[in-house]
C-alpha positions as CSV (number, residue, x, y, z in Angstrom):
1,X,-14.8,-33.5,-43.2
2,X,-18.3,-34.6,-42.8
3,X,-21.5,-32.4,-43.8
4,X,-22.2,-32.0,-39.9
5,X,-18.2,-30.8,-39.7
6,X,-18.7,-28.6,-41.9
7,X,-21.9,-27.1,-40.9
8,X,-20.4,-26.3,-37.6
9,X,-17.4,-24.8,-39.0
10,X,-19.2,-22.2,-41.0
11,X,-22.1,-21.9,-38.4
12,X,-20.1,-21.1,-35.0
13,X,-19.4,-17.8,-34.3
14,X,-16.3,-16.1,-35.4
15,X,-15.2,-14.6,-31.7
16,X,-15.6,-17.8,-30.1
17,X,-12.8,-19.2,-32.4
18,X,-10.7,-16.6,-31.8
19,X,-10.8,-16.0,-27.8
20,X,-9.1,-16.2,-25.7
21,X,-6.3,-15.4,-27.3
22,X,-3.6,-18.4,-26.0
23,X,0.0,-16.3,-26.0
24,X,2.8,-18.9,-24.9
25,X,5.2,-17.3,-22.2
26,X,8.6,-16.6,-23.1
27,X,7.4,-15.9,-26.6
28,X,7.6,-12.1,-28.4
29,X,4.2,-11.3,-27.9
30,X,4.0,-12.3,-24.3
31,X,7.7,-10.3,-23.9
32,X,5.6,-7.3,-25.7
33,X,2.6,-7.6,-23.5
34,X,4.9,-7.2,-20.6
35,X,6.8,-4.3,-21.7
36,X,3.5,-2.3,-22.8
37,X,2.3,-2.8,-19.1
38,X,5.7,-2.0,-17.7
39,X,5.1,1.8,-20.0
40,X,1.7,1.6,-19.0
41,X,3.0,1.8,-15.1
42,X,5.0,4.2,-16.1
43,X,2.9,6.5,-17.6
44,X,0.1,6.4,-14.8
45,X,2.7,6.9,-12.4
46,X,4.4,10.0,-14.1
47,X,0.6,11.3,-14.8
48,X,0.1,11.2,-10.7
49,X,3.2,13.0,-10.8
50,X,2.0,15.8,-12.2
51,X,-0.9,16.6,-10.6
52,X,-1.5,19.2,-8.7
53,X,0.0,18.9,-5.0
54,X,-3.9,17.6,-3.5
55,X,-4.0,14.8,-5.4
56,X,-0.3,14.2,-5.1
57,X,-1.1,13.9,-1.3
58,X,-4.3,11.2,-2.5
59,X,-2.3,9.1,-4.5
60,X,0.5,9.3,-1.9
61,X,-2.1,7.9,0.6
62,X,-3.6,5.7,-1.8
63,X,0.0,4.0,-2.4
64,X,0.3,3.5,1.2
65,X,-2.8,1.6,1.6
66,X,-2.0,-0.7,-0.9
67,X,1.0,-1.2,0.6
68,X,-0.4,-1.9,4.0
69,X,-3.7,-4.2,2.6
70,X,-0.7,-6.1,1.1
71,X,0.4,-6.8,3.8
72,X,-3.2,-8.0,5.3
73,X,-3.8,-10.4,2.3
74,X,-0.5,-12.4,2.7
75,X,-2.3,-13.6,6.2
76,X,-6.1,-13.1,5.4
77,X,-5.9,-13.8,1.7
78,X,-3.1,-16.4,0.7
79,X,-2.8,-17.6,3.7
80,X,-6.3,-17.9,5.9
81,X,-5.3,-16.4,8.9
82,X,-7.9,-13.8,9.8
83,X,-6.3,-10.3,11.3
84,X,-8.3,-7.5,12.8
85,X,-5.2,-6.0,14.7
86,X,-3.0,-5.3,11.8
87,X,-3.6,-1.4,12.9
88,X,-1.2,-2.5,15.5
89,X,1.7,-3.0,13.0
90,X,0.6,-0.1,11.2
91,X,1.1,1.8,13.9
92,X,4.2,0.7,15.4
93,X,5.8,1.4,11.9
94,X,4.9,4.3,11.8
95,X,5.9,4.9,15.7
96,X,8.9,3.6,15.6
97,X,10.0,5.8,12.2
98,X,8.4,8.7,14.5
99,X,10.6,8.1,17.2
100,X,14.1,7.6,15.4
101,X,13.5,10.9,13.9
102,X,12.0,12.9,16.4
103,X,14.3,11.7,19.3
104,X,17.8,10.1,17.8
105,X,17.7,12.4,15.0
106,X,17.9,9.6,12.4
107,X,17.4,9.9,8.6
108,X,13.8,9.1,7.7
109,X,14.8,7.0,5.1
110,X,17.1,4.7,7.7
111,X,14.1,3.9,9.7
112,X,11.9,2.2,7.3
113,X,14.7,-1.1,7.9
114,X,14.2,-0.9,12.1
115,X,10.3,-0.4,11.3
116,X,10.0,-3.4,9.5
117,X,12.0,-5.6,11.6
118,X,10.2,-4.5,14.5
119,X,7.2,-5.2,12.9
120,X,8.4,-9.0,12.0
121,X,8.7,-9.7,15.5
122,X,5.9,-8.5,16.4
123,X,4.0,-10.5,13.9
124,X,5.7,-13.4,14.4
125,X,4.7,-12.9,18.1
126,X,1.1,-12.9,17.4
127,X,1.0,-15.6,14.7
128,X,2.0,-17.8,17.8
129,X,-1.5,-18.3,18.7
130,X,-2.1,-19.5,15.2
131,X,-0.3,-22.5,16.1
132,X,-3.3,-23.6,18.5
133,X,-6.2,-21.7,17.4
134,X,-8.2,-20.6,14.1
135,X,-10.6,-18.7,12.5
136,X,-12.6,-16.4,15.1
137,X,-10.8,-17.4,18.0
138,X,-7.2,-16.0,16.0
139,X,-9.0,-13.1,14.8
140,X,-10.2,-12.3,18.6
141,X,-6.7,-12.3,19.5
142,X,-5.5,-10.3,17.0
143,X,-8.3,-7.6,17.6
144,X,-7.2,-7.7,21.3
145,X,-3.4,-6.5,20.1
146,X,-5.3,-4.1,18.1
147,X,-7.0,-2.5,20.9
148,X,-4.1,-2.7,23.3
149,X,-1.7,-0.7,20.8
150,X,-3.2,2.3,21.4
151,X,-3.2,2.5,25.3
152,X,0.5,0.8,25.2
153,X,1.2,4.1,23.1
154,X,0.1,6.5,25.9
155,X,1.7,4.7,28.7
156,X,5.1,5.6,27.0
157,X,4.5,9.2,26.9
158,X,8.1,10.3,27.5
159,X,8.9,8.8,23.9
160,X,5.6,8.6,21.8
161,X,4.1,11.6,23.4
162,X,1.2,10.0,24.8
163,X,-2.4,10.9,24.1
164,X,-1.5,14.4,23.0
165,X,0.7,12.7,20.0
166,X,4.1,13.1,18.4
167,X,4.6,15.5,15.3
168,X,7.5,15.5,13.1
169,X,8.8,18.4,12.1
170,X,9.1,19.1,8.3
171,X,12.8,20.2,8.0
172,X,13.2,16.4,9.4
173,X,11.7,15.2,6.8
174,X,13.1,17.0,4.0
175,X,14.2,15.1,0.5
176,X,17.5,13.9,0.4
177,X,19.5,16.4,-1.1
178,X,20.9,14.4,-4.0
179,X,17.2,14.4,-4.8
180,X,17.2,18.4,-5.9
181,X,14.0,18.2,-4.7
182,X,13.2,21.2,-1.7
183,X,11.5,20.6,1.6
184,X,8.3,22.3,-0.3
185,X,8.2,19.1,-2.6
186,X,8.5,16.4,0.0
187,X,4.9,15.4,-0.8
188,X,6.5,14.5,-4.7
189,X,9.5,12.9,-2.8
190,X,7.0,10.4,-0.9
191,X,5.1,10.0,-4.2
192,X,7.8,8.2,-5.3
193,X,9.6,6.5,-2.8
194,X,5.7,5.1,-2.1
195,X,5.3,3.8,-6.0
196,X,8.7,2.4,-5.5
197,X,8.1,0.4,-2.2
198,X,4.9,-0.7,-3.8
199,X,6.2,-2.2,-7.0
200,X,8.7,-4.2,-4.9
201,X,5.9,-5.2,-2.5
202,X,3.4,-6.3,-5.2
203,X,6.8,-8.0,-7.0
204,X,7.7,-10.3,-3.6
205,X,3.9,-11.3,-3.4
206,X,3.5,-11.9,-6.9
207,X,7.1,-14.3,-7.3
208,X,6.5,-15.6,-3.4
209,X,2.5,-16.6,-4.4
210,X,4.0,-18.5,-6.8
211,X,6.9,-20.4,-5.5
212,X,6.5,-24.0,-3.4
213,X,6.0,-21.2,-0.3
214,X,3.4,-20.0,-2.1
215,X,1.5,-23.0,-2.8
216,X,2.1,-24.1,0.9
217,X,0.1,-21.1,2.0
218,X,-2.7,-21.7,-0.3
219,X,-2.6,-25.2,1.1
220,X,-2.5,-23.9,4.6
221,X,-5.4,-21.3,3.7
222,X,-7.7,-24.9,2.3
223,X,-7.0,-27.5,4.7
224,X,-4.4,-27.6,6.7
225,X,-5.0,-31.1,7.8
226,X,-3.9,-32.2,4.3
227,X,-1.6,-29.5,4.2
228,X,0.6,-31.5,6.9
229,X,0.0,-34.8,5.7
230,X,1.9,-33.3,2.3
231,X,4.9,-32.4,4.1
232,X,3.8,-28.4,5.1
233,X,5.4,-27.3,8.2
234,X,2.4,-25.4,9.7
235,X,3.9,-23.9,12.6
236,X,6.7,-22.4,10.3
237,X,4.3,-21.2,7.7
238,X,1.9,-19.5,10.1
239,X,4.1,-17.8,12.1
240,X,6.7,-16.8,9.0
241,X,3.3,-15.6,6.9
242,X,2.3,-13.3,10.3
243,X,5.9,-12.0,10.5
244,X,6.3,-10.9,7.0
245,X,2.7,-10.0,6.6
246,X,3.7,-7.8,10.1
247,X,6.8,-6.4,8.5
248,X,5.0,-4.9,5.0
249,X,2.4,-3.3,6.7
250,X,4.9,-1.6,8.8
251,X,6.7,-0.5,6.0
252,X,3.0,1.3,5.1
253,X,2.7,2.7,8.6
254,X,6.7,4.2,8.5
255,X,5.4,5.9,5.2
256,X,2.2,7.2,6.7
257,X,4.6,9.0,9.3
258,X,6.6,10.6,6.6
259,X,3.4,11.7,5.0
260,X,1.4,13.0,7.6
261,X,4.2,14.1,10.2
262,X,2.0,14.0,13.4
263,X,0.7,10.9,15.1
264,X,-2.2,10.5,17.2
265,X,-2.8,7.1,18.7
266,X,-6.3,7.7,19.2
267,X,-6.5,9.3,15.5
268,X,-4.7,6.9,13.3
269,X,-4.5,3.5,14.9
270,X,-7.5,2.4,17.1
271,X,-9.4,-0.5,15.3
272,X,-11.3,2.0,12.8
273,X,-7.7,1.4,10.8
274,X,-8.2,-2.4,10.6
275,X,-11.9,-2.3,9.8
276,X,-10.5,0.1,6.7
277,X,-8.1,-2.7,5.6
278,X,-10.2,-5.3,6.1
279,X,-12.6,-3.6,4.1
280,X,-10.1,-2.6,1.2
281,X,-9.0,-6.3,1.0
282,X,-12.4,-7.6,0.4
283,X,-13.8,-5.0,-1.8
284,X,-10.6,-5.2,-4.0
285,X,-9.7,-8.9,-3.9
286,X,-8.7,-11.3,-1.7
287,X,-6.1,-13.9,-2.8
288,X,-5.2,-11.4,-5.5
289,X,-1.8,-9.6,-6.6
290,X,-3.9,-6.3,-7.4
291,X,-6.9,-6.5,-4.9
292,X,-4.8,-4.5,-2.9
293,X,-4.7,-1.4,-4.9
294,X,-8.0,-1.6,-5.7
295,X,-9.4,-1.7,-2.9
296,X,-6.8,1.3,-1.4
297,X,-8.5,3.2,-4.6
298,X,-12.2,2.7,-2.9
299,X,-10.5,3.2,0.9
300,X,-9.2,7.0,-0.1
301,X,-11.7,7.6,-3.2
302,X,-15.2,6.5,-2.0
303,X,-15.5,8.8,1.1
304,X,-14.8,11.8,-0.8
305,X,-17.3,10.8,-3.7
306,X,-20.0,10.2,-1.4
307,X,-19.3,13.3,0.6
308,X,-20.0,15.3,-2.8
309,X,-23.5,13.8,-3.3
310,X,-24.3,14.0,0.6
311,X,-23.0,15.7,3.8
312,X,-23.4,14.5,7.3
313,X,-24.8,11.3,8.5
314,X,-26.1,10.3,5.2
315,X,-22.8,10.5,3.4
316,X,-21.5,7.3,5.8
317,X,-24.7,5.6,5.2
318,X,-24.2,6.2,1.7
319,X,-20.6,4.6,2.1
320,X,-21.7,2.1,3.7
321,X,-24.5,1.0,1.0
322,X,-22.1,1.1,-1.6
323,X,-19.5,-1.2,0.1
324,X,-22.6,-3.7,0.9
325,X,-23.5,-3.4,-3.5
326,X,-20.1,-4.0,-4.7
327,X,-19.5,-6.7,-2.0
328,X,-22.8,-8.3,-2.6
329,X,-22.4,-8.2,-6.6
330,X,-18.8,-9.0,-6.7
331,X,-18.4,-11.3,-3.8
332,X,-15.1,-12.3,-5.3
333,X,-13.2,-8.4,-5.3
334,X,-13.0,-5.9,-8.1
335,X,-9.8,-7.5,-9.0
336,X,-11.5,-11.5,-9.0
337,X,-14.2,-9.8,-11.2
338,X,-11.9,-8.0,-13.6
339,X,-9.6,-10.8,-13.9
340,X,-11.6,-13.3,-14.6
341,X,-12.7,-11.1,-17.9
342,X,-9.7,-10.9,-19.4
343,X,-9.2,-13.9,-18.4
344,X,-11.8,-15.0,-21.5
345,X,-9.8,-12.4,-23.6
346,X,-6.1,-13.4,-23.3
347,X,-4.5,-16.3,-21.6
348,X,-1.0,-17.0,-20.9
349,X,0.2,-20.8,-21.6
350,X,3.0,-22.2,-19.9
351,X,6.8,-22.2,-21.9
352,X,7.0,-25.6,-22.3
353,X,5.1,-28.1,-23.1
354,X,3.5,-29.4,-26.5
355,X,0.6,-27.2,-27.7
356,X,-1.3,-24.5,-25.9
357,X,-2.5,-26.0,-22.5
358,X,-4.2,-24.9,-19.0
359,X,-2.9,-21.2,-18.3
360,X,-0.3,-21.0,-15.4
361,X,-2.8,-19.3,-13.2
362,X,-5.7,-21.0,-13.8
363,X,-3.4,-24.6,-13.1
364,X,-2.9,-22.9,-9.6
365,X,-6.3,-21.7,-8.7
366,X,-7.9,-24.6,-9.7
367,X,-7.2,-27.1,-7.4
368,X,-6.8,-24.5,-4.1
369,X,-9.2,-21.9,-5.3
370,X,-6.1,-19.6,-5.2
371,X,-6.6,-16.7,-7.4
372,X,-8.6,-14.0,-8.4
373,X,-11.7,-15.5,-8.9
374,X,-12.4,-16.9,-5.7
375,X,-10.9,-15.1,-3.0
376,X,-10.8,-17.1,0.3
């Protein structure tokens, strides 16, 4: 070792030596860094749990956000295919779970299966358009289905109930009774039935983001002209993205009719819904596996907090600045922000391989942009 070597051996810092810290996947630590998140889950979600019945209800709302921006970022975030009608398959999930229960007398549980089918074809219906047109002109069409849903509501009056709405009563939607758990505690029942549908959600984004599908979205999201030339089928990934982008956000809007038991088509699912996530997407993370529930956080949390420093007019004007700061400071989501941090912290090699190499998710953000930090 040279003079010079050794100079800057002694001389460079200590913490840029040691971070990030490289853990190879499939090893014991990465196997320990997943079980500590796994408790980590646990222990949030059995803190919520215990809260008093309020904030059971906020989580329980927050959960279903998540669920339903989700949904929006498979299209709009993977996938490039701007929605502003995704109120519309929010709201037929929820209708059609209102329906089956108010007038078939079905289990509230057995709906959530008819919602999200119905919600597939309906997304696979308007990703149809996607096939000839892009960008503003797809997102003028989708707004147009998200204006229309409401008035389509309130020509079927006999089953929806029309403008005046459709309410589902509580003994319908009591806990199962293998659950123990009384028609008093359906709020806790929801809790958790919405924490489960959300881990499963976030676990088919997370293992379909990175499969070949996955990378054909991202590809389709970049430029679809060398998409096609590499073999993508655009027509099948457009309209399959839609579908299933459809179908989990009507599994959010069959939840929001077991939580809030009465629908209102001018109350719940005129465009104010999309514009909310739209917004939650983009203030939490675009692209990314957690934007979602970020951003659900800031939907549910951020009127309340600005209500408590203002009232009236000025506490949606202070809302609305807010938004404007964190989107103009962290252009790339909460989530893009916060991931690439630890990021410089810990990184995750790949399990094969000779020696610690790229990380597995920068590898697939780097050529597509995919990921966290830049969210288109």
């Amino acid at each position: 070792m040279t003079l010079l070597d050794q100079h800057d051996a002694v001389g460079a810092p200590p913490a840029s030596r040691r971070l990030p810290i490289v853990i190879r996947g499939g090893s014991g630590a990465h196997r320990a860094l997943q079980v500590a998140l796994v408790v980590v889950v646990a222990l949030v979600l059995l803190g919520g749990a215990s809260a008093e019945p309020f904030r059971v209800g906020q989580l329980t709302s927050v959960l279903i956000f998540a669920i339903a921006i989700s949904g929006l970022n498979l299209a709009t975030g993977y996938t490039g295919l701007l929605s502003i009608g995704h109120s519309a398959f929010f709201g037929l999930g929820a209708y059609t779970t209102g329906v089956l229960v108010v007038s078939y007398g079905a289990a509230p549980m057995s709906t959530i299966p008819v919602a999200v089918l119905l919600c597939f074809v309906l997304g696979f219906v308007v990703g149809l358009p996607a096939l000839r047109i892009r960008g503003l002109y797809l997102a003028m069409v989708t707004l147009a289905v998200g204006v229309a849903f409401p008035e389509v509501v309130k020509r079927f009056e006999d089953a929806t109930g029309g403008a005046a709405g459709l309410v589902i009563r509580s003994r319908h939607l009591a806990p199962p009774a293998w659950t123990g758990l009384t028609v008093g505690q359906r709020g806790l029942w929801l809790y958790w039935v919405s924490a489960a549908a959300l881990l499963l959600v976030l676990l088919l984004i997370r293992n379909l983001t990175r499969s070949r599908a996955g990378i054909a979205m991202i590809a389709t999201r970049d430029n679809e002209i060398a998409a096609a030339a590499s073999g993508v089928r655009l027509a099948t990934m457009k309209t399959g993205v839609f579908g299933l982008s459809g179908a989990v956000t009507g599994l959010a809007g069959s939840l929001f009719a077991m939580y809030v038991g009465a629908l209102s088509p001018d109350g719940s699912f005129t465009l104010l819904k999309s514009i909310e996530l739209i917004t939650g997407l983009f203030v939490g993370g675009a692209a990314t596996l957690l934007g979602p529930v970020i951003g659900a956080l800031a939907v549910v949390y951020l009127p309340y907090f600005t209500s408590d420093l203002a009232s009236g007019h000025v506490s949606g004007v202070l809302f609305g600045v807010i938004l404007i700061v964190i989107v103009f400071l962290m252009p790339e989501g909460v989530a893009g922000v916060a991931g690439r941090a630890v990021r410089r912290l810990v990184q995750i090699s790949p399990a094969t391989g000779d020696g610690p190499s790229q990380p597995r998710a920068e590898r697939a953000t780097s050529p597509t942009r995919e990921s966290e930090g830049d969210p288109r």
